[in-house]
N, C-alpha and C positions, 0 to 999 in steps of 0.2 A: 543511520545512513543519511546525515543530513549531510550537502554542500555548503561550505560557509562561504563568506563574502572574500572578495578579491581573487578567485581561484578559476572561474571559466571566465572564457571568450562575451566580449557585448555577443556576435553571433548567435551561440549558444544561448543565452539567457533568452534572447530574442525568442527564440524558435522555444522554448522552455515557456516562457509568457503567454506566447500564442496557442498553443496546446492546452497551458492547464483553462486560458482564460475561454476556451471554444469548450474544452469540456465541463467550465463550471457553469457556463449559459446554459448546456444543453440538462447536466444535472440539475440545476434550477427546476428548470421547465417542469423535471420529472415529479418533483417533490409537491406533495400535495400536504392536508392534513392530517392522514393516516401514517404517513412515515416520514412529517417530520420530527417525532417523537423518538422513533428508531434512529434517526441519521444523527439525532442529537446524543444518544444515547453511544452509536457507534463512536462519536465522534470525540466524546468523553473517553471512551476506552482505547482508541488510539491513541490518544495525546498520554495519557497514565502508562501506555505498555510503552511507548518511546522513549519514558526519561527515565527506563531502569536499565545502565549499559552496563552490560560483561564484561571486562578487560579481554583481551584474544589479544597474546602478542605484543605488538606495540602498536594495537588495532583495538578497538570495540565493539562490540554488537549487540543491540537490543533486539526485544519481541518489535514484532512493526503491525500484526492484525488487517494490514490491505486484504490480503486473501477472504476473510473472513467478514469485511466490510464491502466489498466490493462483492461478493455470492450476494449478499442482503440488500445492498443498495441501489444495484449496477450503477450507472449512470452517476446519480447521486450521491457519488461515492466521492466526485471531484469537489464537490461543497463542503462536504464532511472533511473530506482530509485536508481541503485548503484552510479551512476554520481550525484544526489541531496545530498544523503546522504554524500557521500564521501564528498564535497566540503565543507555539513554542518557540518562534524566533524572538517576538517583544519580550518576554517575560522570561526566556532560558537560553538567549541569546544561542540555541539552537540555528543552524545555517544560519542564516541572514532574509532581510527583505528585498534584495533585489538577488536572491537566487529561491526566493519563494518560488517563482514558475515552474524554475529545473524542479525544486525539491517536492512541491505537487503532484507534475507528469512522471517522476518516475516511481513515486508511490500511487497515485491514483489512474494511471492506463492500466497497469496491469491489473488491478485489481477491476477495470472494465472487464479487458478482457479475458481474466479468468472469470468473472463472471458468464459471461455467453459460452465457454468449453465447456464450464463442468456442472451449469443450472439443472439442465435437464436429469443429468446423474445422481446431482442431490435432492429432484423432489420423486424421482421414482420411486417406488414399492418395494425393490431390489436391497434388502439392506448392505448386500456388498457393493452396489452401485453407489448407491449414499457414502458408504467407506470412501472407494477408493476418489469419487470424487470430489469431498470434503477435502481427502489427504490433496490431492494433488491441486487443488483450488491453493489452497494455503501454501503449498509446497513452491510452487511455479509461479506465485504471484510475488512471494521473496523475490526467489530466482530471476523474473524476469527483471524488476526493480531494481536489482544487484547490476543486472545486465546493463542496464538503463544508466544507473550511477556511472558505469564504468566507458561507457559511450558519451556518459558527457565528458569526463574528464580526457579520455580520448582525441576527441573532439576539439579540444582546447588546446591539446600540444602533444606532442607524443613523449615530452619527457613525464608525461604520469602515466605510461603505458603500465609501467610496474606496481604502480599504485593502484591500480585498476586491475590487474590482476589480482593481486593481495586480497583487498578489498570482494570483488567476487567471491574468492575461496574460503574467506573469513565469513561468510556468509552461508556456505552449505548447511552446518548442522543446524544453522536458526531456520533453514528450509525445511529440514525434517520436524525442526518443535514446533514450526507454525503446523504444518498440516498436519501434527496429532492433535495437537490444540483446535484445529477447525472442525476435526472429526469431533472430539469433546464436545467442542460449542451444538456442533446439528444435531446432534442425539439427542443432547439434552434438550434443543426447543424442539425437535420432535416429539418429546415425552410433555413439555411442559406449555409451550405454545407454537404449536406448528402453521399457525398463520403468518408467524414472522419468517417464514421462508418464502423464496421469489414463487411469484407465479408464472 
């Protein structure tokens, strides 16, 4: 779900810049020496789940992991994924560098704020709490990102209105495999190290 170069509005990118560049100061800020081990590690495993695409039509779709990166990192979550992204633009000519902002803010917002819906759900006692908020962390942090992609292109012109739907819809069942996959991931550091879950 990257944006490549030539395709939005200066506007757009503008507003794309400013977002991801206010939430990487703030993710900054966040990142201490206990998790920047973690965010590095997240940030490893985003950049590997984006460059295995699906074919879907005359579309593609990859795992994307925000959901999963963003529960663990909140905030910190805009460094990590700007660091993936960035590297996958130079080296896999992935979207481009001057739609790095767009392609940041709509993978790493969501993954902010699915972090603050469904934190509290995954560190309860509740093991269905933990389920369904896992599921729906991974689930909606796609979903919203999709959403996001489709608002920028939107945004841009209304002749990729259609492409913007597409694109959304082409994206539903990688909603359902990230948030069985998120559910996967908390159990397991549940069982194996459960201090790597938010506080």
């Amino acid at each position: 779900m990257h944006i490549s170069e030539g395709i939005l509005s200066p506007a757009v990118l503008a507003v794309g810049w400013t977002a991801a560049a206010t939430g990487i100061a703030i993710g900054t800020r966040k990142l201490d020496a206990d998790s920047m081990a973690r965010a590095g590690i997240l940030s490893a495993a985003f950049f590997v789940a984006s460059l295995i695409h699906v074919p879907m039509g005359f579309t593609s779709v990859h795992l994307i992991l925000n959901g999963l990166v963003g529960l663990l990192l909140g905030w910190a979550a805009f460094p990590a994924i700007f660091t993936a992204i960035a590297l996958q633009a130079v080296f896999f000519q992935f979207g481009g560098l001057t739609t790095l902002g767009v392609n940041t803010t709509l993978m790493a917002l969501p993954a902010v704020l699915c972090h603050y819906a469904f934190k509290s759900a995954v560190v309860s006692n509740k093991p269905r709490l933990v389920v369904a908020g896992a599921f729906g962390c991974g689930f909606f942090a796609v979903g919203l990102a999709a959403t996001i992609f489709g608002a920028a292109l939107f945004a841009t012109g209304e002749a990729f209105f259609q492409a913007a739907v597409i694109t959304v819809a082409a994206h539903v069942p990688v909603m359902a495999i990230e948030g069985l996959i998120t559910v996967f991931c908390i159990q397991f550091l549940l069982r194996v190290d459960p201090e790597m879950l938010p506080k």
